[in-house]
N, C-alpha and C positions, 0 to 999 in steps of 0.2 A: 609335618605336612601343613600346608595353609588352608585355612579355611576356604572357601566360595567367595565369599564376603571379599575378605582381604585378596584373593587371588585374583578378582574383577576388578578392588580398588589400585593393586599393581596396575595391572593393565590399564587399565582406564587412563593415571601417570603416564604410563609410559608413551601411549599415543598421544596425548596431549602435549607432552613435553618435547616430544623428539620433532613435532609441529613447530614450537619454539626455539629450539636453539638449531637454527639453520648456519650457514658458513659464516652472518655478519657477526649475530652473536657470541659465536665461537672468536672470531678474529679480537671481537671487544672485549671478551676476556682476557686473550691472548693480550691484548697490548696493557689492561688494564692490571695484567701480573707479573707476565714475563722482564726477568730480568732483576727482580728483585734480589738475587744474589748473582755473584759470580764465583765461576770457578777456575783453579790453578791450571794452565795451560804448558807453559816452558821457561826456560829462560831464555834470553835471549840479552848479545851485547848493547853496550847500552847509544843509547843516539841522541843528538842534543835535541830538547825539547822535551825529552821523558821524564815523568815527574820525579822529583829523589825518593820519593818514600816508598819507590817501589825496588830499588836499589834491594838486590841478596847480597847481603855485605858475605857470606859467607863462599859462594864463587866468587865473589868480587874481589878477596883475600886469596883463593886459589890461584887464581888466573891472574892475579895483579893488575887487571884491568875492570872497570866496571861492568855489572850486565847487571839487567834490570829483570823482573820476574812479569810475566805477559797472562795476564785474565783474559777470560772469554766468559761472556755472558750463560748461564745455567738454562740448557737445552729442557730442562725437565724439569715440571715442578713437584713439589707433592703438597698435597691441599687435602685439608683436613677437613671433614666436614664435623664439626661437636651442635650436639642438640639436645637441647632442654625438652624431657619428656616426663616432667614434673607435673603435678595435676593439674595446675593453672592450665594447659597446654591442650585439655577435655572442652576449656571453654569456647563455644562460640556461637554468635545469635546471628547469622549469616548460615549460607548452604554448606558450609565447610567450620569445622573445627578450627582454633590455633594449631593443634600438632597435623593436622591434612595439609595445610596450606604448608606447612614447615616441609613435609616429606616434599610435596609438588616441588618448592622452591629448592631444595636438596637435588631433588632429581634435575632440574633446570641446571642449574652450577656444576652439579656433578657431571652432567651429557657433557658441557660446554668446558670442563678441564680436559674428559674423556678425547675429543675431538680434536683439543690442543696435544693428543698426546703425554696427556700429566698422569700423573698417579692419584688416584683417592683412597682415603681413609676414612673411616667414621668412628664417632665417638657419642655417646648415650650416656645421660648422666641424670641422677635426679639429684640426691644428697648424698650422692658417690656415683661414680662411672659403674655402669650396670652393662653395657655392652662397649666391645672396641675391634670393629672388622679394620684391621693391618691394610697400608694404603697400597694399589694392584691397580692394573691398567685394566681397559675394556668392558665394553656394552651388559656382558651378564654379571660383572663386578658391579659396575652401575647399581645394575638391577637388585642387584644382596642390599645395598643398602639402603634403598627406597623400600625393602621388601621390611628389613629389621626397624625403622623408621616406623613402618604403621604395623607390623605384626608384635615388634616386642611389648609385652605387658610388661609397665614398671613394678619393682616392686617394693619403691619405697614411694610419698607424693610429696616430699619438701624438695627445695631448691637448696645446691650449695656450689655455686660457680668456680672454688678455689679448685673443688676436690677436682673438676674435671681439666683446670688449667695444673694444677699439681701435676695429676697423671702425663700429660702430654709432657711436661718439662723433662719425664724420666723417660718416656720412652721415643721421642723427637731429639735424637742429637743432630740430627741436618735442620737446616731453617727452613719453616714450610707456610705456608700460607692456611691461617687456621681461619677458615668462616664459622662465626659461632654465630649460631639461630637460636635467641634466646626472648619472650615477652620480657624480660629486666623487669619485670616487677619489685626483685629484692632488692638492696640494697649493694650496688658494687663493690665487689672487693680488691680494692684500690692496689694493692700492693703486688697482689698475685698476677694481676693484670699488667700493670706496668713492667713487671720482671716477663711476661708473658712475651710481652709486644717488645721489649728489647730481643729478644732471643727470635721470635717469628715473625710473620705480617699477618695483624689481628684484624681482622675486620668484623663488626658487628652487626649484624643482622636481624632486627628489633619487630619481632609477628607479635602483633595486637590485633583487636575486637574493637568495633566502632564503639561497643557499649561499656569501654572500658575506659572509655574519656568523655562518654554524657550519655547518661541516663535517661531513658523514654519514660513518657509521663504514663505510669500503669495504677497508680495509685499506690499500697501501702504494700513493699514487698521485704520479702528477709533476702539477705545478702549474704551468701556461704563461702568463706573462702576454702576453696578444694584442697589446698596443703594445711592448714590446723584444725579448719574444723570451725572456726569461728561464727559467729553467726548476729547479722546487726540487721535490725528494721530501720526501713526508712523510708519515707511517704515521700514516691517521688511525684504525685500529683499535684505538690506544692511548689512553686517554682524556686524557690532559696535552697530544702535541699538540694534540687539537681544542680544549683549555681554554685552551692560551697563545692559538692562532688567534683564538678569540672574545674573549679579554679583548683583545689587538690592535683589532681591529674593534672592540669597545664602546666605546675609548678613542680611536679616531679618528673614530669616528661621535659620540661628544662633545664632545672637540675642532671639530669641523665646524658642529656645533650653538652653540658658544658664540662661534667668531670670525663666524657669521651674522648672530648676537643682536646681536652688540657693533656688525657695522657696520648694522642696523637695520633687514637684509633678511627678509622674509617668507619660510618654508619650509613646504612641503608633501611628504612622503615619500611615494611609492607603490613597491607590492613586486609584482614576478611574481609570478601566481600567485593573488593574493587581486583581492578586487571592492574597487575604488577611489571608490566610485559615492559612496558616504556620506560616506568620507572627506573627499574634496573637497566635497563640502553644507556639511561643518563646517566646512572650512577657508575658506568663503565667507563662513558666516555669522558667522564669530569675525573674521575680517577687518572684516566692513561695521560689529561692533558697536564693536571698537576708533577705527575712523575716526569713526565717529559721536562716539565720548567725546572724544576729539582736537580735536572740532570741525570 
């Protein structure tokens, strides 16, 4: 049973979002995903101008004449939604947590595959996958996983991003569109990732806190990090701590930006705090125009 609490914060989701993903948004998804694989349709004899390497050399050999193997674009996607509900994830100095904002923007994505008619999945991980609802079509599926998103209590609070791309490797044998919502605070692991995004289409989805890239002047505070435990003072009244803090944070928020680029994953930033509505429009519409030039 859900608490009141949690039962109002669905709801509350649910009407706000289904406000947002009206038929443009849904289409910008749609063009922003669709087609990402294709599947085996027939064969069919062959005709000049067909490329060879679609050639079934094995009819080809029966029939003694060539025919060439014909794809059609994948009717249906499956989209995975994975989320970091790591403790980092508790933090936030705006009216909404990082993990609120996450479920919101989970339910946004999730309405808008919904609507294309895709499948969704969810996947929960802090320093092992702790939840994994099987991907299903339709409005109260949706809803399960906005609902597991703010109702599940973690019950570990480190972060380990491999464990949750591992699991997906074994139980994803179709190629799916995996949007991971994660703060990236740790350290990417470069490997599991790459092996990831060959096999899917990875897209990352990066929820931060304004106060996670500069410091307000409060004078002399302790800084706790929610996954160890650690614990540093620092006088942010002075302005050179808060200058080293943010040059910190600018150069790992770079760093993050260029090992993404390099392995070829798609990023989308959103911040507590501010409206993400446009942001993500653009981030659809510069996505579906890149695919398009790619061919």
């Amino acid at each position: 049973m859900l608490s009141p609490e949690i039962h109002d914060k669905v709801r509350q989701i649910e009407i706000k979002t289904s406000r947002l993903v009206t038929e443009v948004m849904a289409n910008q998804f749609r063009s922003a995903f669709k087609g990402h694989g294709m599947e085996f349709e027939e064969v069919r004899e062959y005709q000049p101008g067909d490329e060879v390497r679609f050639i079934d050399w094995n009819v080809t050999a029966r029939m003694n004449h060539p025919f060439v193997k014909k794809f059609v674009e994948e009717r249906e996607l499956t989209v995975m939604v994975v989320v970091d509900v790591s403790a980092s994830g508790r933090f936030g100095s705006q009216a909404q947590s990082k993990r609120e904002l996450a479920a919101e923007l989970a339910c946004v994505l999730a309405l808008a595959a919904n609507r294309s008619q895709d499948k969704v999945g969810l996947v929960l991980f802090t320093d092992t996958v702790e939840v994994f609802v099987p991907p299903r079509k339709g409005r109260r599926h949706v809803l399960r996983v906005v609902r597991d998103i703010l109702h599940h209590p973690p019950r570990r609070k480190g972060t380990r991003l491999e464990a949750a791309l591992e699991f997906l490797t074994r139980i994803s044998t179709r190629k799916a569109v995996v949007l991971l919502l994660s703060d990236f605070l740790d350290p990417l692991p470069l490997k599991p990732l790459r092996q990831a995004h060959r096999r899917h289409d990875v897209v990352a989805v990066q929820i931060t806190d304004p106060h996670e890239h500069a410091l307000p002047s409060l004078g002399r505070v302790l800084l706790e990090d929610a996954e160890t435990g650690a614990v540093a003072e620092i006088h942010t009244g002075r302005a050179g701590p808060r200058e080293v803090f943010a040059r910190e944070r600018a150069e790992a928020q770079a760093d993050l930006s260029v090992q993404l680029r390099n392995l070829g994953i798609d990023t989308f930033c959103v911040q507590t705090g501010q409206d993400y509505v446009r942001s993500l429009s653009r981030f659809f519409e510069a996505r579906a125009r890149r695919r398009m030039r790619r061919g």
